[in-house]
N, CA, C and O atoms as a CHARMM CRD file, in Angstrom:
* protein
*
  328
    1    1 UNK  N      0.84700  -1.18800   0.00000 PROA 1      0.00000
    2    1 UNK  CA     0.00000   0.00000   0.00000 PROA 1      0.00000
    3    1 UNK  C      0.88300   1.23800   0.00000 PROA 1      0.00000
    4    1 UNK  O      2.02600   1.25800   0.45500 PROA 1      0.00000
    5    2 UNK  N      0.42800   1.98100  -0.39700 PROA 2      0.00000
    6    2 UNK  CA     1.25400   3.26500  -0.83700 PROA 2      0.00000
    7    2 UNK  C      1.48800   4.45000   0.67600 PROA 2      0.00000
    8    2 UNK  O      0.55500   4.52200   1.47500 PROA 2      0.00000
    9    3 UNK  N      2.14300   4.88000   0.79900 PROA 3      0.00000
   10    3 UNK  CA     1.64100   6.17400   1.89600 PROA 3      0.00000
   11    3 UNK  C      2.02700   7.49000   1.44700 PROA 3      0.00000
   12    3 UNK  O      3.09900   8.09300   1.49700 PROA 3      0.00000
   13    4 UNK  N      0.55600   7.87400   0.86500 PROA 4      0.00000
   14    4 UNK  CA     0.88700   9.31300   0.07800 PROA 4      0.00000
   15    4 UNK  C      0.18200  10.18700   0.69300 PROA 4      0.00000
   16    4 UNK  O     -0.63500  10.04700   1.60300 PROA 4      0.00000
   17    5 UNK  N      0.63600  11.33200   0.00700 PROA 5      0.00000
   18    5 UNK  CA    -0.18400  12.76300   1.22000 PROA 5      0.00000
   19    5 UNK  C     -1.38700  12.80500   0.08400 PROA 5      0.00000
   20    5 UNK  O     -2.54900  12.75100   0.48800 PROA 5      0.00000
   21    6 UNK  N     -1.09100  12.91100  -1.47900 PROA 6      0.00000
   22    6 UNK  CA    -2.09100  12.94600  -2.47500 PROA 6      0.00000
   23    6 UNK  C     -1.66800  11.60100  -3.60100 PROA 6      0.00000
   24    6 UNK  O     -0.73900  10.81300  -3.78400 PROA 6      0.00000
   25    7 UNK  N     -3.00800  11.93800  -4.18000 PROA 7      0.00000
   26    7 UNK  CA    -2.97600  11.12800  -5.26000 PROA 7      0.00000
   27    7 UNK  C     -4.36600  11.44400  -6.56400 PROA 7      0.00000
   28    7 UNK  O     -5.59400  11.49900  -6.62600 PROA 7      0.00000
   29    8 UNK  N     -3.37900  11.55700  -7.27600 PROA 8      0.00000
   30    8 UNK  CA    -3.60100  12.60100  -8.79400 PROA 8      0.00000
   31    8 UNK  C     -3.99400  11.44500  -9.97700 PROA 8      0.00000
   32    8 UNK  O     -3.38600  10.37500 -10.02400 PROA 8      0.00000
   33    9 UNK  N     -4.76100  11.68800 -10.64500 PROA 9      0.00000
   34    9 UNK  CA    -4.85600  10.80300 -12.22600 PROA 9      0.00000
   35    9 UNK  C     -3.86200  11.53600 -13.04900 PROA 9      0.00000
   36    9 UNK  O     -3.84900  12.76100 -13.17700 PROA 9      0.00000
   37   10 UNK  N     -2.96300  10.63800 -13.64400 PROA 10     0.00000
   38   10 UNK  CA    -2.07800  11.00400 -14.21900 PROA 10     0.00000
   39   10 UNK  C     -3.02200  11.70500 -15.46500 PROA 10     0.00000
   40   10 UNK  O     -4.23600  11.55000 -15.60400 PROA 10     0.00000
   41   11 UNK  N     -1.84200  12.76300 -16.58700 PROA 11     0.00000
   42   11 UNK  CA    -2.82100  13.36300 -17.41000 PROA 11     0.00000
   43   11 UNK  C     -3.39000  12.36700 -18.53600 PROA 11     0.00000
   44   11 UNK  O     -4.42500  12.63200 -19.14700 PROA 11     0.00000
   45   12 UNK  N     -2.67900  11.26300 -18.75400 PROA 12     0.00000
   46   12 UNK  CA    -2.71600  10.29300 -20.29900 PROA 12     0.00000
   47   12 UNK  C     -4.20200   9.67800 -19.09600 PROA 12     0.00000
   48   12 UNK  O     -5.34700   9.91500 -19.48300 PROA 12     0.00000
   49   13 UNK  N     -4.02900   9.03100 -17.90700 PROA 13     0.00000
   50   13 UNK  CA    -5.37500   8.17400 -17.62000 PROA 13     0.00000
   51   13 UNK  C     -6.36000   9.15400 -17.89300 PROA 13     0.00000
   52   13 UNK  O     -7.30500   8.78300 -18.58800 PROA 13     0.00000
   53   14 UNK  N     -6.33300  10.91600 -17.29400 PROA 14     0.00000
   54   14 UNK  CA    -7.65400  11.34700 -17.32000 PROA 14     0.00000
   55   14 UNK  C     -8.17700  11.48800 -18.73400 PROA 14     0.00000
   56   14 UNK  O     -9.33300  11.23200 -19.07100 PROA 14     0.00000
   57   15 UNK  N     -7.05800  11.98800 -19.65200 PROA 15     0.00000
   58   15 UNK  CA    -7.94700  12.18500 -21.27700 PROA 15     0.00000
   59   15 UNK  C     -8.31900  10.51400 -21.55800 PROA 15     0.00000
   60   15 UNK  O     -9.47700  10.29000 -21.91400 PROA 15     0.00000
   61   16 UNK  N     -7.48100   9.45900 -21.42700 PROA 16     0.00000
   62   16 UNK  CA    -8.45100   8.34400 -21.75800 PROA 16     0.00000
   63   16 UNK  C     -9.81900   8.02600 -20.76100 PROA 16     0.00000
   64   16 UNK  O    -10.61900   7.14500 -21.07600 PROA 16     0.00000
   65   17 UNK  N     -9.95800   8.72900 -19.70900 PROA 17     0.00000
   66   17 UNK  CA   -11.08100   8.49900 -19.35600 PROA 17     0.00000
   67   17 UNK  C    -12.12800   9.55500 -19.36800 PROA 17     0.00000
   68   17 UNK  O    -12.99900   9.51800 -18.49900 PROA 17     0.00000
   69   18 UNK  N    -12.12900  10.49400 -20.26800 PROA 18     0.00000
   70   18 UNK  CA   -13.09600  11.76500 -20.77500 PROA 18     0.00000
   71   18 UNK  C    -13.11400  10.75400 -22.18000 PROA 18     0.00000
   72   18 UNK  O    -14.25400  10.54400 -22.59500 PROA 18     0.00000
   73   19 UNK  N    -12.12700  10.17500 -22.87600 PROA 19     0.00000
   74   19 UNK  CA   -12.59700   9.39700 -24.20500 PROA 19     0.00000
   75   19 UNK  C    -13.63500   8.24300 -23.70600 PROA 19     0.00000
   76   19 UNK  O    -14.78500   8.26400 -24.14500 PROA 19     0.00000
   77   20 UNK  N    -13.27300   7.36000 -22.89900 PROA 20     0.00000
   78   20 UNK  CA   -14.53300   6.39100 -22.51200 PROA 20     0.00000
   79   20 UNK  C    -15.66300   7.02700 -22.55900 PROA 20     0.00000
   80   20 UNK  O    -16.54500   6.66500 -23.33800 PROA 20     0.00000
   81   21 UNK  N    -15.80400   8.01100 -21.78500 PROA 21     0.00000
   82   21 UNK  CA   -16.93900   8.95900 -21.07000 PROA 21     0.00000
   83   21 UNK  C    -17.68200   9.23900 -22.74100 PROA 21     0.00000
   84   21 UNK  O    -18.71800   8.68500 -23.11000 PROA 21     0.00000
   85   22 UNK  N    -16.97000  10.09600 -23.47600 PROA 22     0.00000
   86   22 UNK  CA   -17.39500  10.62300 -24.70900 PROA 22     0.00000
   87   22 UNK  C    -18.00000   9.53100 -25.56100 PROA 22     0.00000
   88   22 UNK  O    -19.06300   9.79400 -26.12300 PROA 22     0.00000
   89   23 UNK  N    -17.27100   7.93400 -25.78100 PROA 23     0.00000
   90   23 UNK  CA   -17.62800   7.47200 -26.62700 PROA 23     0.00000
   91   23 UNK  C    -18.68500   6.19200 -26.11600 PROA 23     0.00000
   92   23 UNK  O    -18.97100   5.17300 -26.74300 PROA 23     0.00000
   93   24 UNK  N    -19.11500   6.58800 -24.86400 PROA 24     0.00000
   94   24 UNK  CA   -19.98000   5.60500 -24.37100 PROA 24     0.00000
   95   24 UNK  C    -21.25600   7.00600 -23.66400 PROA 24     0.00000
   96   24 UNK  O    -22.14300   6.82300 -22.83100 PROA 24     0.00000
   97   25 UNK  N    -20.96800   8.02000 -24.21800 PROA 25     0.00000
   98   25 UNK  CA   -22.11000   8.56700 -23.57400 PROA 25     0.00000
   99   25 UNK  C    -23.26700   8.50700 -23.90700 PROA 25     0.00000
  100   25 UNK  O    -23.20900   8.20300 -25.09900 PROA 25     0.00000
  101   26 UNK  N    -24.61100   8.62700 -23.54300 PROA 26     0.00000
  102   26 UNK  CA   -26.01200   8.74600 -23.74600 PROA 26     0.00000
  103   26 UNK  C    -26.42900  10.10800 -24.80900 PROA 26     0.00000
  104   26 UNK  O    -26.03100  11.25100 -24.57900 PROA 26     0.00000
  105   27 UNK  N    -27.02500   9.85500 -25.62000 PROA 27     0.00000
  106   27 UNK  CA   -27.72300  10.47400 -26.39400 PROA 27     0.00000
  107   27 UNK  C    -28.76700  11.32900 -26.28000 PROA 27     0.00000
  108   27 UNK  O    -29.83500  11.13500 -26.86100 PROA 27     0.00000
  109   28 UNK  N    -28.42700  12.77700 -25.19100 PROA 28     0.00000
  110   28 UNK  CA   -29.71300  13.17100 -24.22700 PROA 28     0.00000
  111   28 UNK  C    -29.63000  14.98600 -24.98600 PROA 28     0.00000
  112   28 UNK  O    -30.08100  15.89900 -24.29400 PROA 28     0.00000
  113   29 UNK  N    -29.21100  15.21000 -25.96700 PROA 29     0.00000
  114   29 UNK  CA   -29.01900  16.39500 -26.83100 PROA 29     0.00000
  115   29 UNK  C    -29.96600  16.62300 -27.15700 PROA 29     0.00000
  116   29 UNK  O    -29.96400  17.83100 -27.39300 PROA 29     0.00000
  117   30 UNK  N    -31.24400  16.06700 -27.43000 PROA 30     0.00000
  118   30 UNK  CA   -32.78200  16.64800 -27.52400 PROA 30     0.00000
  119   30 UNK  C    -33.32600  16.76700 -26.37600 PROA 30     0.00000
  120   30 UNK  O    -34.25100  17.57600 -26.29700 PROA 30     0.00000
  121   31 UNK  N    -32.94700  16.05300 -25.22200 PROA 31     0.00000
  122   31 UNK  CA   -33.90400  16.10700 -24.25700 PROA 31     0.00000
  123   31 UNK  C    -33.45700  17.61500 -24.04800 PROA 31     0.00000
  124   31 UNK  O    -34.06200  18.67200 -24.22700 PROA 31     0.00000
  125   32 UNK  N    -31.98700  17.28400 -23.53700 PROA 32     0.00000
  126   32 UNK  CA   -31.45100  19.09800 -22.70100 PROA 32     0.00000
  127   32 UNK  C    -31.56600  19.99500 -23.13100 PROA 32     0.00000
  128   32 UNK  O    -31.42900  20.96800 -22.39100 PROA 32     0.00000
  129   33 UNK  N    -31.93600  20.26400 -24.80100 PROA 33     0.00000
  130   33 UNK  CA   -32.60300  21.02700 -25.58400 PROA 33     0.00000
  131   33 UNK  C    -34.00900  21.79500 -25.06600 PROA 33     0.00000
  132   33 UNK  O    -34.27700  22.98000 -24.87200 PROA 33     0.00000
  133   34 UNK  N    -34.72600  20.62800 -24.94300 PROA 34     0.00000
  134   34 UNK  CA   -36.14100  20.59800 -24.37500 PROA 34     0.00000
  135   34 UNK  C    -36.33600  20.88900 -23.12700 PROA 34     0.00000
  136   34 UNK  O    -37.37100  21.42100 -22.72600 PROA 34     0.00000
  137   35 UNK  N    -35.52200  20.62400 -22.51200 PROA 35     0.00000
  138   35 UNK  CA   -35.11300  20.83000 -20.78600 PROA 35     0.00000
  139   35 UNK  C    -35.68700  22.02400 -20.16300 PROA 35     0.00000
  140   35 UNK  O    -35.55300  22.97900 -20.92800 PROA 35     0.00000
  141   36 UNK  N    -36.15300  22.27600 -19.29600 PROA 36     0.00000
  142   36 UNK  CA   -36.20400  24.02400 -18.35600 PROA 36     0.00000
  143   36 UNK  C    -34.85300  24.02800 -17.99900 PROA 36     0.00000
  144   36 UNK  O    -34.39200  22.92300 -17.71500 PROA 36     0.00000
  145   37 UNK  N    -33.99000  25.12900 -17.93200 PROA 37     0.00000
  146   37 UNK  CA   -32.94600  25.64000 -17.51900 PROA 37     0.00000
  147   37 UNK  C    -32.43800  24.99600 -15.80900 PROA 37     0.00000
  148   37 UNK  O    -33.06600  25.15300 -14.76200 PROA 37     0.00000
  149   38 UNK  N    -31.15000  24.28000 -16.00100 PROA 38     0.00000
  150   38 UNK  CA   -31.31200  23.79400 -14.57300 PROA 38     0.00000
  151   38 UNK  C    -30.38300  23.06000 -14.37100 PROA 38     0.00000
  152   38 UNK  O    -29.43600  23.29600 -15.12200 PROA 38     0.00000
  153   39 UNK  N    -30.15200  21.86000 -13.32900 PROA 39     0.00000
  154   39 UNK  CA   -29.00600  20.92100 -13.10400 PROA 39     0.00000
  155   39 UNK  C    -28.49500  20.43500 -14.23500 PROA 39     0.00000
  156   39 UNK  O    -27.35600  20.62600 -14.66000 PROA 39     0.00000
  157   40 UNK  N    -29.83500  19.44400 -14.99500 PROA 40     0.00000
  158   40 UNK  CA   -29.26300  18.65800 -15.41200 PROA 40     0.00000
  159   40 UNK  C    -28.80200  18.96600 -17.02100 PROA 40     0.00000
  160   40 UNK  O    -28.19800  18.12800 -17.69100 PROA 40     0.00000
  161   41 UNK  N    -29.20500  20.36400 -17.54900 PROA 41     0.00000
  162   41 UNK  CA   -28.71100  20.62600 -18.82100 PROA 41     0.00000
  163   41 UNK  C    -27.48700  22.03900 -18.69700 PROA 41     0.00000
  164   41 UNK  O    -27.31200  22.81300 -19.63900 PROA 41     0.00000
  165   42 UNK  N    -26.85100  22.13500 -17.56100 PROA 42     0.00000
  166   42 UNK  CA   -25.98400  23.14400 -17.44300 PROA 42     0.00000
  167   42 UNK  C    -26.78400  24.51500 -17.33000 PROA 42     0.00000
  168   42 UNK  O    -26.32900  25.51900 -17.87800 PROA 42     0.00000
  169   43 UNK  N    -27.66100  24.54300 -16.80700 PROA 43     0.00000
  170   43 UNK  CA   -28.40000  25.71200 -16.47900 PROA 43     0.00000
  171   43 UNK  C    -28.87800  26.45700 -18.08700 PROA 43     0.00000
  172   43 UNK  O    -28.86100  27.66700 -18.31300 PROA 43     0.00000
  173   44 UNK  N    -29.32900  25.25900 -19.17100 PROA 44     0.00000
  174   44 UNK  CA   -29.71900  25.86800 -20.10600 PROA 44     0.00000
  175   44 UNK  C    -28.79600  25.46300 -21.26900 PROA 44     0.00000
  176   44 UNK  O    -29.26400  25.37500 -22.40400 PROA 44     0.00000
  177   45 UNK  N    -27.32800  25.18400 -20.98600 PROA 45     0.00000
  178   45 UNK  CA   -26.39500  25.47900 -21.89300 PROA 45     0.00000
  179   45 UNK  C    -26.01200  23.84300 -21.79100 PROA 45     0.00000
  180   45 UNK  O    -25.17000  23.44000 -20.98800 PROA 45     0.00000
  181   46 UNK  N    -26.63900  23.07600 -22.58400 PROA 46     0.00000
  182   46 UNK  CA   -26.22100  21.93200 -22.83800 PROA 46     0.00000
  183   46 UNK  C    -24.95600  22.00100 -23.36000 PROA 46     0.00000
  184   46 UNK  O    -24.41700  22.99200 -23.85200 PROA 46     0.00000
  185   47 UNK  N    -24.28400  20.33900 -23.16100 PROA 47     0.00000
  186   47 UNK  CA   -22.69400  20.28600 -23.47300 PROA 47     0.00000
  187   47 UNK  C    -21.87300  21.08400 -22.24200 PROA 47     0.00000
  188   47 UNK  O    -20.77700  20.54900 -22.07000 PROA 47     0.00000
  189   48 UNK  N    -22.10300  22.20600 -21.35200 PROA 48     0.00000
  190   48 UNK  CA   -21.09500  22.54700 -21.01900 PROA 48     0.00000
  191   48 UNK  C    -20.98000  22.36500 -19.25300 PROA 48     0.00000
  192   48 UNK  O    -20.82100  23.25400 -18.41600 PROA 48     0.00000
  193   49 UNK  N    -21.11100  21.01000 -19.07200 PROA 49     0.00000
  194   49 UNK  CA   -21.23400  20.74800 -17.83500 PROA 49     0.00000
  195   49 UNK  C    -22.65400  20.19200 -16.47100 PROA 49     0.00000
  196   49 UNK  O    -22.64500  20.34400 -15.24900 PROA 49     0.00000
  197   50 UNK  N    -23.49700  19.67500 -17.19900 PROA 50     0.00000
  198   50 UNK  CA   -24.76400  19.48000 -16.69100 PROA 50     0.00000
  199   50 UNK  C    -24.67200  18.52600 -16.21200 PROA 50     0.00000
  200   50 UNK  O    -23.53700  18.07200 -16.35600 PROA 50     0.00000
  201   51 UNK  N    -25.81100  17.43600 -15.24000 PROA 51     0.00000
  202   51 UNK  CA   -25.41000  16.25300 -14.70800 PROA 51     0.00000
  203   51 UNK  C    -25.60500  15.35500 -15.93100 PROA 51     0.00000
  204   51 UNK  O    -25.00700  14.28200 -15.84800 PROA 51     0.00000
  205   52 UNK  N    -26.17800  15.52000 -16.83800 PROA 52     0.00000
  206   52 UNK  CA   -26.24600  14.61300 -18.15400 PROA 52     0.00000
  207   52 UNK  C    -24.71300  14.63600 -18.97800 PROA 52     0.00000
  208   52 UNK  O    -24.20300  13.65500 -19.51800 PROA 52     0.00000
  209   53 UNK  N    -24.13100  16.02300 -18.92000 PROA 53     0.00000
  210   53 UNK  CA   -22.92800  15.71600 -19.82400 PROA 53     0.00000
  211   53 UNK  C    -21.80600  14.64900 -19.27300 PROA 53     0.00000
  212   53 UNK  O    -21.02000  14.18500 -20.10000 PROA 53     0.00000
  213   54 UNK  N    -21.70100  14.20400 -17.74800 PROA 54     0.00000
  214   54 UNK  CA   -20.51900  13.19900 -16.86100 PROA 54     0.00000
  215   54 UNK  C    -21.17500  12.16600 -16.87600 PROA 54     0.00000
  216   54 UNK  O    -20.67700  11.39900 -16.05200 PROA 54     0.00000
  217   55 UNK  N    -22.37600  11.54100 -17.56700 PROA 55     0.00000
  218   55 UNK  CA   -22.52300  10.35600 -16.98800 PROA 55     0.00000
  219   55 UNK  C    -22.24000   9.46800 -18.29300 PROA 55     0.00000
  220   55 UNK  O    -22.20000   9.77600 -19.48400 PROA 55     0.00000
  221   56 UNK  N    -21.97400   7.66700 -17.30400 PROA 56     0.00000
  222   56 UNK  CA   -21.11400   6.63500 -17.45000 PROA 56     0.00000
  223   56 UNK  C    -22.39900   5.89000 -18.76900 PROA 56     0.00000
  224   56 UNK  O    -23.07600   4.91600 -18.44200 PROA 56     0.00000
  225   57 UNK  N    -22.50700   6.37600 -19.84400 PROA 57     0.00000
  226   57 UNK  CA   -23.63000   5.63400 -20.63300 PROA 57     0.00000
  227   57 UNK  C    -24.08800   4.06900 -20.64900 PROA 57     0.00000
  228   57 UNK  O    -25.06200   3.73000 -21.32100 PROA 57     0.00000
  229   58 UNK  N    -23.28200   3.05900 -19.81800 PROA 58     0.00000
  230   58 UNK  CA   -23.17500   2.00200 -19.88300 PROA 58     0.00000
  231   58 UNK  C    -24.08600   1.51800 -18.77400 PROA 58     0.00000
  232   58 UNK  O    -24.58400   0.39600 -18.68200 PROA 58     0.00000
  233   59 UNK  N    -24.21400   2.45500 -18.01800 PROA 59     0.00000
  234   59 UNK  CA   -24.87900   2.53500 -16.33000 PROA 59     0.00000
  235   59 UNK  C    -24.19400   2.08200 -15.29000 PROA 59     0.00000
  236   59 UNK  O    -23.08500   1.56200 -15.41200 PROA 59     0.00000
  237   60 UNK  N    -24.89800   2.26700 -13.98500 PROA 60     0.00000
  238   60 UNK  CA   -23.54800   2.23000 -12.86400 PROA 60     0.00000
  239   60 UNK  C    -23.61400   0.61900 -12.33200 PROA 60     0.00000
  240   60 UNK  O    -23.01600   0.32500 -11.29600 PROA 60     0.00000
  241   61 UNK  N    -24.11700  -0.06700 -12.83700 PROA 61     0.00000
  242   61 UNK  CA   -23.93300  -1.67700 -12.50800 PROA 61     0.00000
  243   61 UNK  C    -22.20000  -1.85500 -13.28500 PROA 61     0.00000
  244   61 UNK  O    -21.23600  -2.07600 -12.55200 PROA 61     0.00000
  245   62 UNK  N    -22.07700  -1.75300 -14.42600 PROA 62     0.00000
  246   62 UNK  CA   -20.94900  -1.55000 -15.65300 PROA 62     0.00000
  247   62 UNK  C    -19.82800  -0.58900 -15.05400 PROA 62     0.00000
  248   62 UNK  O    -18.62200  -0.83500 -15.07900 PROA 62     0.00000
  249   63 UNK  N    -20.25600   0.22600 -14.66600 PROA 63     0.00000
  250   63 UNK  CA   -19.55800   1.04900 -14.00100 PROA 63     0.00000
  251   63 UNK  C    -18.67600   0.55400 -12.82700 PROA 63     0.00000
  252   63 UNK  O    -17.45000   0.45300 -12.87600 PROA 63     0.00000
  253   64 UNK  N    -19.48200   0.24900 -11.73700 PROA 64     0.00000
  254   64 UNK  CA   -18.79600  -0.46300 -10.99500 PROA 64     0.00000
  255   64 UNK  C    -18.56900  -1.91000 -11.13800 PROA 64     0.00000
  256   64 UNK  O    -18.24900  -2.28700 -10.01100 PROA 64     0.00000
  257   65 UNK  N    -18.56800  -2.54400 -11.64300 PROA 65     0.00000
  258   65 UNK  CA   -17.88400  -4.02500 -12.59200 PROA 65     0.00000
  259   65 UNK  C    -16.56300  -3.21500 -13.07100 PROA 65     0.00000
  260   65 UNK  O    -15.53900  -3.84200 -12.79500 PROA 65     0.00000
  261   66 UNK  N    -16.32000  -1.90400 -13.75900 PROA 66     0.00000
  262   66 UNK  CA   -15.15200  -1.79300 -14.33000 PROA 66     0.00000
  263   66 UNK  C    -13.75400  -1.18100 -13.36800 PROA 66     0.00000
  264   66 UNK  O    -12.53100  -1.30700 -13.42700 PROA 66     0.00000
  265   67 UNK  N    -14.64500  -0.53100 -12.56700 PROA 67     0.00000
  266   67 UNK  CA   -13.84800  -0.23900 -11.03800 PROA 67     0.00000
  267   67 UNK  C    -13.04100  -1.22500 -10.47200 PROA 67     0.00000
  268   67 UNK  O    -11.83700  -1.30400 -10.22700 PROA 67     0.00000
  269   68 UNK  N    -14.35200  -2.22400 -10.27300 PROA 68     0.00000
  270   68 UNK  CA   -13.58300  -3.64400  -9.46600 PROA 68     0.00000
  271   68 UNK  C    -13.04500  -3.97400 -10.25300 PROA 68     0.00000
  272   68 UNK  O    -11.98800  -4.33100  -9.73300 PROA 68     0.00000
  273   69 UNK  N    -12.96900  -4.16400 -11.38100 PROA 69     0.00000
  274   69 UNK  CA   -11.47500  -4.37800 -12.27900 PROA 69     0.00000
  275   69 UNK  C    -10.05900  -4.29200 -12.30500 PROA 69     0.00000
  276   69 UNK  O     -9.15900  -5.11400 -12.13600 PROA 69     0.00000
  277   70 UNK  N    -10.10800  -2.77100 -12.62700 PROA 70     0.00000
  278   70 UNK  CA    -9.27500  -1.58300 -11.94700 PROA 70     0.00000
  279   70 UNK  C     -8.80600  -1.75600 -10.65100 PROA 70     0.00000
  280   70 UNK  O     -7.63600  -1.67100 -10.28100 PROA 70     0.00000
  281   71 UNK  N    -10.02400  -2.06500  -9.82600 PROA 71     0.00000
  282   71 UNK  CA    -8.68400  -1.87100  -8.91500 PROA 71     0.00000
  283   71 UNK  C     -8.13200  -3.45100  -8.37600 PROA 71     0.00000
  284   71 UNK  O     -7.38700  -3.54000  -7.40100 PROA 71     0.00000
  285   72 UNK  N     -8.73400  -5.00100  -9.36000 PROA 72     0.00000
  286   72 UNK  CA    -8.25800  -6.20500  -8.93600 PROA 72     0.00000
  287   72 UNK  C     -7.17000  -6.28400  -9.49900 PROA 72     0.00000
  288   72 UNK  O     -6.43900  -7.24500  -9.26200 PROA 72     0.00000
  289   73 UNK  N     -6.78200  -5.25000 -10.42000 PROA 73     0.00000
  290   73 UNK  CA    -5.35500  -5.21600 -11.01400 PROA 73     0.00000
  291   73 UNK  C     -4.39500  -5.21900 -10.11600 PROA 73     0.00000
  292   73 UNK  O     -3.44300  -5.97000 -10.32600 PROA 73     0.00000
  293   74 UNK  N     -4.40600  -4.46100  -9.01000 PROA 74     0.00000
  294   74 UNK  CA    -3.59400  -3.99000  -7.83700 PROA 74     0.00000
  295   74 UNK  C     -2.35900  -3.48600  -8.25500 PROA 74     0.00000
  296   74 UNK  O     -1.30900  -4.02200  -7.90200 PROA 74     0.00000
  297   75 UNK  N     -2.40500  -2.18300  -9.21100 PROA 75     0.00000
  298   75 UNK  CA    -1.11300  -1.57300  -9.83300 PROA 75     0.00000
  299   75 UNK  C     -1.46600  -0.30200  -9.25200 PROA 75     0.00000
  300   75 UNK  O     -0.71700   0.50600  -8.70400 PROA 75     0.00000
  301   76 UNK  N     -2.89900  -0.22700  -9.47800 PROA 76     0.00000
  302   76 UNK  CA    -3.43700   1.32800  -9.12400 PROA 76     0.00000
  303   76 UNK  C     -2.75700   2.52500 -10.17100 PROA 76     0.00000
  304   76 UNK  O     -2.27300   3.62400  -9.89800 PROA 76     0.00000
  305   77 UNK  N     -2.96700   1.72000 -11.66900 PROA 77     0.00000
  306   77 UNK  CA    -2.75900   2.44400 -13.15600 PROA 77     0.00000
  307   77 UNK  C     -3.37900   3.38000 -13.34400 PROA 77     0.00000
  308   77 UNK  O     -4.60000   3.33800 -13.19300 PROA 77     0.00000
  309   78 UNK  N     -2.70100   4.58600 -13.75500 PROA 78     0.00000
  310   78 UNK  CA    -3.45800   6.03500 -14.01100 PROA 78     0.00000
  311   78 UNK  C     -3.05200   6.84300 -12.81200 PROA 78     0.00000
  312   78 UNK  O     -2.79300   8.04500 -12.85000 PROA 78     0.00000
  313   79 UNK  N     -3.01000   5.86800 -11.44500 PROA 79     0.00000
  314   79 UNK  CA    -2.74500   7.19700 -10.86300 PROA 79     0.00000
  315   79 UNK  C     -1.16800   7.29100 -10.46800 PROA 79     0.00000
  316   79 UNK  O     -0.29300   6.44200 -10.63600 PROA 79     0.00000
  317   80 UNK  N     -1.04200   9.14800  -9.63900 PROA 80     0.00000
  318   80 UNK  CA     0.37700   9.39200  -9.54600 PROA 80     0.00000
  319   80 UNK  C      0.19700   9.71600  -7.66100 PROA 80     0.00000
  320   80 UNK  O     -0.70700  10.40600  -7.19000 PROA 80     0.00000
  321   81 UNK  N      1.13500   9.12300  -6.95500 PROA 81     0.00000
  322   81 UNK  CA     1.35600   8.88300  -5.66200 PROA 81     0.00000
  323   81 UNK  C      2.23200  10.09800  -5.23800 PROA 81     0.00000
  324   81 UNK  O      3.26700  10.44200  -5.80900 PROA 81     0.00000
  325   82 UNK  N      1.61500  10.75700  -4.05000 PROA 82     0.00000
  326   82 UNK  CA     2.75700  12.20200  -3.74100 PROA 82     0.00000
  327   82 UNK  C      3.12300  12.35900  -2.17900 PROA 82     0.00000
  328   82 UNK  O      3.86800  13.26600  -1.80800 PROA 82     0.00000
């Protein structure tokens, strides 16, 4: 086990994991369109941060299946120890 004060996603894990994110995301660009101004479409401004633009399109069963993955590896890949 590590003994760090922090611990950072290196920069190569985080852009591959905004690419997962991107190419497994949900198709919700008409809804947030349609939306009242608010959480989940960025207060109006779809794409730029709403609770619809971060989520895991696969759902969080998949989600966490890929975690426990990750971390049965026991390398603890992606991140940086400080």
């Amino acid at each position: 086990m590590h003994q760090a004060q922090k611990v950072e996603p290196s920069a190569s894990a985080e852009a591959g994991w905004l690419a997962t994110l991107r190419a497994n995301a949900l198709q919700t660009a008409a809804f947030q369109m349609e939306c009242t101004p608010g959480y989940y479409n960025g207060e109006g401004r779809p794409g730029e941060g709403g609770l619809l633009d971060g989520l895991y399109g696969p759902g969080s069963v998949a989600f966490f299946e890929l975690a426990r993955a990750w971390r049965n590896e026991g390398n603890m890949a992606g991140l940086e120890f400080g």
